[in-house]
C-alpha positions as CSV (number, residue, x, y, z in Angstrom):
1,X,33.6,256.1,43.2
2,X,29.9,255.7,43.7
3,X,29.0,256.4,47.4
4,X,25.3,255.5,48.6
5,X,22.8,257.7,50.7
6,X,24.0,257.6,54.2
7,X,27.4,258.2,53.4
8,X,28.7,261.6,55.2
9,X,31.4,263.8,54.8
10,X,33.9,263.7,57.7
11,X,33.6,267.1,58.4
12,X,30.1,266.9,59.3
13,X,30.6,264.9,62.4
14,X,30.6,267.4,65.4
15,X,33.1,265.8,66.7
16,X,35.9,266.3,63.8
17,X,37.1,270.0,64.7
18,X,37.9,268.6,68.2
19,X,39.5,265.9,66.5
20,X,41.2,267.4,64.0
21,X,42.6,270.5,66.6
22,X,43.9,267.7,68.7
23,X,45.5,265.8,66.1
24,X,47.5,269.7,65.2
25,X,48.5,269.8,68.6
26,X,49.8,266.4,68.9
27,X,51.7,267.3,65.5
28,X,53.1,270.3,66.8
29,X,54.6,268.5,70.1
30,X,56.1,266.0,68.0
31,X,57.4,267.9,66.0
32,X,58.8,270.4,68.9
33,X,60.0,267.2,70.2
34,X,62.3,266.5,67.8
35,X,63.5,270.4,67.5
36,X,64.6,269.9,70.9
37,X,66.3,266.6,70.3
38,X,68.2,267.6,67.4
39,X,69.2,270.5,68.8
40,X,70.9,268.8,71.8
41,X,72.7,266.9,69.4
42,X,73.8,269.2,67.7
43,X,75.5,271.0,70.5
44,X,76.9,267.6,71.9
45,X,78.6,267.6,68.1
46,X,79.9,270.9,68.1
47,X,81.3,270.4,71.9
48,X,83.3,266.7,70.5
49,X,84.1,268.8,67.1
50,X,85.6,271.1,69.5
51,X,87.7,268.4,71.7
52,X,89.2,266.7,68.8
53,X,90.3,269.8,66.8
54,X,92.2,270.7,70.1
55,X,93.3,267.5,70.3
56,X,94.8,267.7,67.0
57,X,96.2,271.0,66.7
58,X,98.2,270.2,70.2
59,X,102.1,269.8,69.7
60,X,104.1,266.6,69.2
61,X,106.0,267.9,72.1
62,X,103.4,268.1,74.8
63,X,102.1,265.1,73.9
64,X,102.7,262.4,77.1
65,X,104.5,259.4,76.1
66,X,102.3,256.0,76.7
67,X,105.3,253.8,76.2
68,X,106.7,252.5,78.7
């Protein structure tokens, strides 16, 4: 790739480190985000996991009758 004189490297704008640093942090807070989210549903998971194996180790017995 031929590049002519005034061409610069990115990094030697002063502004880049700023730039750059920001762009990390906004990465990272996405990223936590996410965590955070998953989490959540993860637990919300494990609680309906929970419910329905209750639900279906419960005896035939105690089980109300609907009909009517």
């Amino acid at each position: 790739m031929k590049t002519n004189g005034n061409d610069k490297a990115l990094e030697a704008y002063k502004i880049f480190p700023f730039v750059a640093w920001g762009l990390v942090i906004g990465f990272t807070y996405f990223v936590y985000g996410i965590a955070v989210e998953l989490q959540a549903v993860a637990t919300d998971l494990k609680i309906q996991t929970e419910y329905l194996q209750q639900q279906v180790n419960t005896p035939v017995g105690s089980i109300e009758s609907f009909e009517r």
